[in-house]
Biotite code that builds the C-alpha atoms (Angstrom):
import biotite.structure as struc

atoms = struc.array([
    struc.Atom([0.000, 0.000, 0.000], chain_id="A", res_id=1, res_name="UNK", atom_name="CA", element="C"),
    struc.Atom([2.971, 2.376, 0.713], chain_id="A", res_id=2, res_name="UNK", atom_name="CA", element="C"),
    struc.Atom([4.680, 1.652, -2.465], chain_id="A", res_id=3, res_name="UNK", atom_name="CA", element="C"),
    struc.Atom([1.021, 2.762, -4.612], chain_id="A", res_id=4, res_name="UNK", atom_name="CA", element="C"),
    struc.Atom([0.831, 5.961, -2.256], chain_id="A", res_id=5, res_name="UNK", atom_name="CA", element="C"),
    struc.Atom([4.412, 6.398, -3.426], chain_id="A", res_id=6, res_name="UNK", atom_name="CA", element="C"),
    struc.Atom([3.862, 6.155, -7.280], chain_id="A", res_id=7, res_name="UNK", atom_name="CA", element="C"),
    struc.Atom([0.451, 7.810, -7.235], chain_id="A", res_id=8, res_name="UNK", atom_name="CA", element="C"),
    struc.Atom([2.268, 10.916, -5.747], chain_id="A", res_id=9, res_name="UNK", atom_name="CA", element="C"),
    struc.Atom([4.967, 10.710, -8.377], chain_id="A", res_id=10, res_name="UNK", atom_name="CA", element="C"),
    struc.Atom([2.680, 10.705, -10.854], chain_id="A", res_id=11, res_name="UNK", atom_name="CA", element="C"),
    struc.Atom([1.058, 13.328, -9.314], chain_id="A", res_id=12, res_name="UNK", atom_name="CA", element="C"),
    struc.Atom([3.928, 15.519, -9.109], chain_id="A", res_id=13, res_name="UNK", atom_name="CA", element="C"),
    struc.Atom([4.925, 15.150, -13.054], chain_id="A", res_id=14, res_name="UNK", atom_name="CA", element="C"),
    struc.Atom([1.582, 15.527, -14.109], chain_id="A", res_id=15, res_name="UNK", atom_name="CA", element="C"),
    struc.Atom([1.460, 18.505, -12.384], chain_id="A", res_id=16, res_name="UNK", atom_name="CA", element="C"),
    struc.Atom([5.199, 19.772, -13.569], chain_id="A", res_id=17, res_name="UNK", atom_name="CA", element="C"),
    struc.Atom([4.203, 19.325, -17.460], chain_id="A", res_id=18, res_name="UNK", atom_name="CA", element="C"),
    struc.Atom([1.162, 21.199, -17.228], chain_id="A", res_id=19, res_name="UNK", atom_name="CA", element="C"),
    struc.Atom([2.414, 24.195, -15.498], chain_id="A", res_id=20, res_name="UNK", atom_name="CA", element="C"),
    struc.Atom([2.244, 26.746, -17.975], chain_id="A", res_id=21, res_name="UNK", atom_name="CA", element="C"),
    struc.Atom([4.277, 29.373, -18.821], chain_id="A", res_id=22, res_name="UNK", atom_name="CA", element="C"),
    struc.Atom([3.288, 32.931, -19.339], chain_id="A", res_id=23, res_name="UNK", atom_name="CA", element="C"),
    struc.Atom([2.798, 34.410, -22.698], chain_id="A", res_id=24, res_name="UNK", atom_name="CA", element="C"),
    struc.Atom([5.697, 37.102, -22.870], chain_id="A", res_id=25, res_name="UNK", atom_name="CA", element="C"),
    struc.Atom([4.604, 41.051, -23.077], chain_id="A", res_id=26, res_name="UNK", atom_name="CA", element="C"),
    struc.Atom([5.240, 42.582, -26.171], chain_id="A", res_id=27, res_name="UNK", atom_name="CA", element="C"),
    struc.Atom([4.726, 46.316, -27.100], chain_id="A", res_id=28, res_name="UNK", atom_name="CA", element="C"),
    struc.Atom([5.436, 47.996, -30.239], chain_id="A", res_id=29, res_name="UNK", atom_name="CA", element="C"),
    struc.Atom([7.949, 50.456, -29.494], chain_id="A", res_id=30, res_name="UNK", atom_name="CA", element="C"),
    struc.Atom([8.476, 52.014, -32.879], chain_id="A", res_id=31, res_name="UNK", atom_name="CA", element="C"),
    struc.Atom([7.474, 51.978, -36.614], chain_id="A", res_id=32, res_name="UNK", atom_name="CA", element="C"),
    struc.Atom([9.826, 53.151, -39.336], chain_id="A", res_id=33, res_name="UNK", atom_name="CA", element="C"),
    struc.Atom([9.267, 53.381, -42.774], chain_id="A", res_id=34, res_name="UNK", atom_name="CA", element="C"),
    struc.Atom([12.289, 52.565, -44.348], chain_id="A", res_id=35, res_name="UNK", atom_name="CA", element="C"),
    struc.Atom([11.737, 53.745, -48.356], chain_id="A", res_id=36, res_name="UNK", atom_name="CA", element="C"),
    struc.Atom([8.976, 53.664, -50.152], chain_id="A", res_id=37, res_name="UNK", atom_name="CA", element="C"),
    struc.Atom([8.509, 52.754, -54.088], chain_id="A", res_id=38, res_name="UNK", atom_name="CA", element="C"),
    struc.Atom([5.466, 52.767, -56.423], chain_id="A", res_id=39, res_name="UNK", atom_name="CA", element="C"),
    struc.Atom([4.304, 49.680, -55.451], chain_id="A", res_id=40, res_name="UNK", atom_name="CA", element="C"),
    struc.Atom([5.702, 48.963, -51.908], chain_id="A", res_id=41, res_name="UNK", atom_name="CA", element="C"),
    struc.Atom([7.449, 50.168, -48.682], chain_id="A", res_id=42, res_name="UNK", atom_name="CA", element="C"),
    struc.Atom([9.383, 48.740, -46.130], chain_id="A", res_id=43, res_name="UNK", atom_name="CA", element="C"),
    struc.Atom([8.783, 48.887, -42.762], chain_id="A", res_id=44, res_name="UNK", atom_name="CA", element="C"),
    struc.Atom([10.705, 48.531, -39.582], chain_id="A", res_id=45, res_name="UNK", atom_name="CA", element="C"),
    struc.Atom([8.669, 47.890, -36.604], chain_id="A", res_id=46, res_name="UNK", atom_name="CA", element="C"),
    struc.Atom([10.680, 48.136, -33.392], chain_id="A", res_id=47, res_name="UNK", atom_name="CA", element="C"),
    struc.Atom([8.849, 45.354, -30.659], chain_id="A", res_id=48, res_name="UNK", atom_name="CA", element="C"),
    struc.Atom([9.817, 45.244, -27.121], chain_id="A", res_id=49, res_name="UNK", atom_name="CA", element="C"),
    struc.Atom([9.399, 41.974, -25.608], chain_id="A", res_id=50, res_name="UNK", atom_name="CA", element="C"),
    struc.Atom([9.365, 41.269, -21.927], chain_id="A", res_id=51, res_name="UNK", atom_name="CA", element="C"),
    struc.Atom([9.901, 37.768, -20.047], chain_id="A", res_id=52, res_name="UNK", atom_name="CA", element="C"),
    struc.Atom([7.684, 37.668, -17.291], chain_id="A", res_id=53, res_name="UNK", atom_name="CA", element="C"),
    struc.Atom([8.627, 33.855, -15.964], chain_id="A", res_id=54, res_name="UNK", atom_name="CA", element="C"),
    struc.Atom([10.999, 33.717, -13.662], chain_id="A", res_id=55, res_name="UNK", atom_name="CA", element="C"),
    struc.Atom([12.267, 30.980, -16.028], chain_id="A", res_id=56, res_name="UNK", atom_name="CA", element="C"),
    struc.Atom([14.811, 31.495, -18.894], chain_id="A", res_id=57, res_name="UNK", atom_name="CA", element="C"),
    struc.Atom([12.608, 31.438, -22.455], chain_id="A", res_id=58, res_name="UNK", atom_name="CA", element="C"),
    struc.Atom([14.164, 30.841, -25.439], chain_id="A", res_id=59, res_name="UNK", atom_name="CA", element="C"),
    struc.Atom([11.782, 31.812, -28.322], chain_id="A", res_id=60, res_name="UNK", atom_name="CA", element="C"),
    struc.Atom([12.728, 30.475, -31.468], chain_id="A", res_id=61, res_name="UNK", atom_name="CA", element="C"),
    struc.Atom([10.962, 32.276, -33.924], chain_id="A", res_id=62, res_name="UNK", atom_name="CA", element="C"),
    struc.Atom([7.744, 34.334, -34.166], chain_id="A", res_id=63, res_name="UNK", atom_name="CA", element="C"),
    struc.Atom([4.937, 35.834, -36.706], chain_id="A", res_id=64, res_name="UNK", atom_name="CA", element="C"),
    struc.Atom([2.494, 38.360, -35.933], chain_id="A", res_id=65, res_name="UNK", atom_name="CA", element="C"),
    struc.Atom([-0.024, 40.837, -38.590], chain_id="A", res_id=66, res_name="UNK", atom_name="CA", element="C"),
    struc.Atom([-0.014, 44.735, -37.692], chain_id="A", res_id=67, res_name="UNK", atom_name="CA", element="C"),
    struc.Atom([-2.810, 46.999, -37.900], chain_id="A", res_id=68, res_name="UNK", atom_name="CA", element="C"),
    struc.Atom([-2.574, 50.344, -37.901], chain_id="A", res_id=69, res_name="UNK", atom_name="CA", element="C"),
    struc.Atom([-5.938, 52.611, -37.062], chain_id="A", res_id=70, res_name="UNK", atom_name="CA", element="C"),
    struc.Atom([-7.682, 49.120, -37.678], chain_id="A", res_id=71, res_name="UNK", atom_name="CA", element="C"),
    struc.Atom([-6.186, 48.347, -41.173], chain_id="A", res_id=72, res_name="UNK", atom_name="CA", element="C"),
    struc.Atom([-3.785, 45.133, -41.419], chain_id="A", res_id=73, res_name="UNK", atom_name="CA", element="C"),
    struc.Atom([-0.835, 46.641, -42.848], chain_id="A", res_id=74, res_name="UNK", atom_name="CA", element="C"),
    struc.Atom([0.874, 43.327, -42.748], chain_id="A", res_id=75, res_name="UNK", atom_name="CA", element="C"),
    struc.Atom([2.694, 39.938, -41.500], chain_id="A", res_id=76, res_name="UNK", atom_name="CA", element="C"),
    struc.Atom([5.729, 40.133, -40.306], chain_id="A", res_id=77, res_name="UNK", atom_name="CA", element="C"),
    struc.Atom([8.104, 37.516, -38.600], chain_id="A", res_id=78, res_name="UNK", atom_name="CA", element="C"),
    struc.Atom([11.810, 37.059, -36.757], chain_id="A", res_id=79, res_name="UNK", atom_name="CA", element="C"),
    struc.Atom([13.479, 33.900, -37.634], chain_id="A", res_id=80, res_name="UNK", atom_name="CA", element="C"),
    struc.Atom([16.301, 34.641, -35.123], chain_id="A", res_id=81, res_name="UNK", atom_name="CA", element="C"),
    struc.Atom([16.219, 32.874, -31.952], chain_id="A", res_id=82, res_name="UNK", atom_name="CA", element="C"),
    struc.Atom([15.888, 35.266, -28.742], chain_id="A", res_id=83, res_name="UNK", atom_name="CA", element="C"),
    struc.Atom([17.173, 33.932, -25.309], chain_id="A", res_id=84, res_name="UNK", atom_name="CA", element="C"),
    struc.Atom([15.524, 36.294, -22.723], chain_id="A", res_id=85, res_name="UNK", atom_name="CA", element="C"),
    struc.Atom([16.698, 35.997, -19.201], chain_id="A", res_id=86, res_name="UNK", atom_name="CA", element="C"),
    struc.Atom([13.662, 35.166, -16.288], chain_id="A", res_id=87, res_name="UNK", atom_name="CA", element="C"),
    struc.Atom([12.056, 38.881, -16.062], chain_id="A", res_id=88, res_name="UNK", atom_name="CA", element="C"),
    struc.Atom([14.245, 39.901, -18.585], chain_id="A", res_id=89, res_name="UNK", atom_name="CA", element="C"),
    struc.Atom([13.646, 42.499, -21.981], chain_id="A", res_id=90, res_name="UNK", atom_name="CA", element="C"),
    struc.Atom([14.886, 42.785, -24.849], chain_id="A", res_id=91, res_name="UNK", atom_name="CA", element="C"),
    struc.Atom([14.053, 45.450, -27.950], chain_id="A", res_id=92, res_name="UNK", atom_name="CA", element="C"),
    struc.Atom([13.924, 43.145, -31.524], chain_id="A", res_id=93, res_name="UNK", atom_name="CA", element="C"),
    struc.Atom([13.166, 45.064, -35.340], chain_id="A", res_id=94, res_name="UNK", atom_name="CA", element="C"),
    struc.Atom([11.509, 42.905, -37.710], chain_id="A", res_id=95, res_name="UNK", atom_name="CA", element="C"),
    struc.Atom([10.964, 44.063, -41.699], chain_id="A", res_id=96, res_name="UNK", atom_name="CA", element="C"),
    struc.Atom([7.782, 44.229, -42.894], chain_id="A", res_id=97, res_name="UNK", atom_name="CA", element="C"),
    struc.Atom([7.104, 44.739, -46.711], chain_id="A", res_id=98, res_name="UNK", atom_name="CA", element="C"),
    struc.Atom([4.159, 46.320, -47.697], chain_id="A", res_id=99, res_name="UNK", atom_name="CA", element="C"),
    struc.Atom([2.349, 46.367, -50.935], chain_id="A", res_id=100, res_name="UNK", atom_name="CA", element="C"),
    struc.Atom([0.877, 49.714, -51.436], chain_id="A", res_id=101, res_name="UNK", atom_name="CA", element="C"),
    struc.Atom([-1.360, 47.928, -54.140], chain_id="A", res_id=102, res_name="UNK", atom_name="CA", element="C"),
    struc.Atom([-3.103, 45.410, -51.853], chain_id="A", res_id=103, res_name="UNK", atom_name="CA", element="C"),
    struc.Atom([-3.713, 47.673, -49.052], chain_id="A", res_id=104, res_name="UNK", atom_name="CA", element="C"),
    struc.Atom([-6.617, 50.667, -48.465], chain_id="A", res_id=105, res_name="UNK", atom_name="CA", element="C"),
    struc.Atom([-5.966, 53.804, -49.045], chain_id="A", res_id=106, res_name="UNK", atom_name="CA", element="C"),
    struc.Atom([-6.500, 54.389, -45.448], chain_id="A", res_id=107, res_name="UNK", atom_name="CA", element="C"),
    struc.Atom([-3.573, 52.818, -44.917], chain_id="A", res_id=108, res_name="UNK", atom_name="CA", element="C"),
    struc.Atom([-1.725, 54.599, -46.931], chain_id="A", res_id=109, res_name="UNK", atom_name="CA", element="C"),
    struc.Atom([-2.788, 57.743, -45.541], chain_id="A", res_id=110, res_name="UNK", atom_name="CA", element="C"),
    struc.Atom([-1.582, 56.725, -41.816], chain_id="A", res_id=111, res_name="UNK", atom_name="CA", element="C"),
    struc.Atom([2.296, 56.112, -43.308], chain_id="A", res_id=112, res_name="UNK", atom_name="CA", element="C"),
    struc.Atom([1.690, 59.900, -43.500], chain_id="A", res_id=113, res_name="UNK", atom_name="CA", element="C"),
    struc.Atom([1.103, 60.476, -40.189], chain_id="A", res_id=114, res_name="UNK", atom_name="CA", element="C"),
    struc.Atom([3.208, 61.135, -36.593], chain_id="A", res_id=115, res_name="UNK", atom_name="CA", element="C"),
    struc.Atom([1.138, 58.547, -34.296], chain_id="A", res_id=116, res_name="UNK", atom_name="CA", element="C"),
    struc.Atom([-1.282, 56.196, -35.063], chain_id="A", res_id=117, res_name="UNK", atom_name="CA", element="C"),
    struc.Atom([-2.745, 52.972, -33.452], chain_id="A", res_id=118, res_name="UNK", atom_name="CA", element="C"),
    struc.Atom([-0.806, 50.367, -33.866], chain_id="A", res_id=119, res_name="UNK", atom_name="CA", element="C"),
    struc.Atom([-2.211, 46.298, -32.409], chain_id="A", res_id=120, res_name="UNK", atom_name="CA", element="C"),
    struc.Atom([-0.159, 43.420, -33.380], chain_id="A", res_id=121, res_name="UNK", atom_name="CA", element="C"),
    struc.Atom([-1.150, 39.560, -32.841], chain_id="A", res_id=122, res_name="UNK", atom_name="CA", element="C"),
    struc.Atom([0.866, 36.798, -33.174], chain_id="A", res_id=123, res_name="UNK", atom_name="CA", element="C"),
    struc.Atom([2.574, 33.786, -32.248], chain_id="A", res_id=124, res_name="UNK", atom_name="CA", element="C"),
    struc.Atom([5.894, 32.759, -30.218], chain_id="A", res_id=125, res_name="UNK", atom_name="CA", element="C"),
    struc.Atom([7.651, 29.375, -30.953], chain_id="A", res_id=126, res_name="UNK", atom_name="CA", element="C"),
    struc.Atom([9.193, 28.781, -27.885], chain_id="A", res_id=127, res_name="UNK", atom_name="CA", element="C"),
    struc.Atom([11.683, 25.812, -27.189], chain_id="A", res_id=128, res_name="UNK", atom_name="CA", element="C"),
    struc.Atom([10.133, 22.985, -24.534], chain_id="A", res_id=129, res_name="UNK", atom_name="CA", element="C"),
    struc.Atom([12.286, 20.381, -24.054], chain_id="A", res_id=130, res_name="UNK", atom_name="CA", element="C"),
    struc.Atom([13.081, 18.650, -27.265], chain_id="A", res_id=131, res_name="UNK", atom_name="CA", element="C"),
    struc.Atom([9.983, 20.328, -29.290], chain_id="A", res_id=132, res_name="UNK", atom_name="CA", element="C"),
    struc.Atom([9.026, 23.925, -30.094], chain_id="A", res_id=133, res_name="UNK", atom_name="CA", element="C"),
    struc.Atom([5.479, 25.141, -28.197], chain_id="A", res_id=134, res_name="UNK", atom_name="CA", element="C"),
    struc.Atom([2.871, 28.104, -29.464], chain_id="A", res_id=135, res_name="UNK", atom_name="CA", element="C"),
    struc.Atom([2.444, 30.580, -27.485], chain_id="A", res_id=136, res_name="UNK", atom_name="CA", element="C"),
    struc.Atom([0.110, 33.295, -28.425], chain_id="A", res_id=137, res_name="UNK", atom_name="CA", element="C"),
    struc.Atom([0.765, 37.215, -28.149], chain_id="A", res_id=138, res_name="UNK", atom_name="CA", element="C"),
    struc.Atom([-0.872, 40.485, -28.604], chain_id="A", res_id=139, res_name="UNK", atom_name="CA", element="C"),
    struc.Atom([-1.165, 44.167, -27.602], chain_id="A", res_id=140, res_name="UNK", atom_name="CA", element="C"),
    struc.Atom([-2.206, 47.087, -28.899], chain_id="A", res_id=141, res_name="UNK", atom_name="CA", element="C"),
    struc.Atom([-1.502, 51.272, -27.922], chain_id="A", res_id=142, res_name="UNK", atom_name="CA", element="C"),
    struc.Atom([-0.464, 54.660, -29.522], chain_id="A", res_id=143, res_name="UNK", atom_name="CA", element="C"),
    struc.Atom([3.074, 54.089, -31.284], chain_id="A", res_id=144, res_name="UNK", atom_name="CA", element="C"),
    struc.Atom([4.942, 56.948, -32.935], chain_id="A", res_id=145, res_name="UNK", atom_name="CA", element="C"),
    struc.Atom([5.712, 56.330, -37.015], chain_id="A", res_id=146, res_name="UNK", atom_name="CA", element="C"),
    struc.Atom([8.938, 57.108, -38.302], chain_id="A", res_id=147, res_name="UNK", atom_name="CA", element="C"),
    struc.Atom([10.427, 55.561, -35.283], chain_id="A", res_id=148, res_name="UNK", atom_name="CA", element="C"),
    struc.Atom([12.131, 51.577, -35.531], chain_id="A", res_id=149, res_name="UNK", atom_name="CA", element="C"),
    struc.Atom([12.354, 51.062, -31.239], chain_id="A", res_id=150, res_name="UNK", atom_name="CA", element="C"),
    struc.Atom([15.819, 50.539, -31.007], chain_id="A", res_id=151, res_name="UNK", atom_name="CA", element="C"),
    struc.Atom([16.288, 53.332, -28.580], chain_id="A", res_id=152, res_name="UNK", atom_name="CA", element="C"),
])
């Protein structure tokens, strides 16, 4: 009877280690920069601050994510470089994102014009766990200013 209390409350204890979660990171668009525009496209920088808030170390992998600006997708973007980010830890990433003026509103268009706009972002984290990569959703949204990449 000992020895089933025994391996009941080991299997107890790793059931309950793998399904301890961990947190979503914070991310916050620090900066967009438009980077040159042609007829057809532009290139844009947006500057993303991404917080740790595990006390764990988190290596993320890679990650996607669209933008909006004022409620209009401007586009996908992605990282493909892996970021290791300390328990409770930051770190400021740019990631390119190439826009075709043909495919998107003239609404759009109009806020690459402007100082500040709206700017929500959604996407997804591929964070290493154990042997296998893990998806871990992300989003946030607030007042960025444009012509600005986040690096500072």
């Amino acid at each position: 009877m000992r020895s089933f209390r025994l391996v009941a409350l080991t299997g107890s204890a790793v059931l309950l280690a793998a399904c301890a979660s961990v947190k979503p990171p914070s991310v916050r668009v620090a900066g967009i920069h438009l980077d040159g525009v042609s007829l057809t496209g532009a290139r844009v920088d947006v500057g993303l601050q991404i917080r740790n808030v595990n006390p764990e170390d988190l290596r993320i992998e890679r990650f996607d994510y669209e933008i909006k600006l004022n409620g209009q997708v401007l586009g996908h973007g992605f990282s493909s470089d892996p970021l290791m980010l300390a328990g409770f830890k930051e770190d400021k990433v740019v990631s390119r994102v190439d826009v075709n003026l043909l495919r998107v509103p003239g609404a759009v268009k109009k806020v690459l014009d402007k100082d500040r706009v709206e700017a929500q972002i959604k996407g997804t984290f591929y964070v290493r766990d154990g042997a296998g990569l893990r998806k871990i959703k992300f989003g946030s949204d607030g007042n960025v200013d444009l012509n600005r990449d986040g690096r500072r």
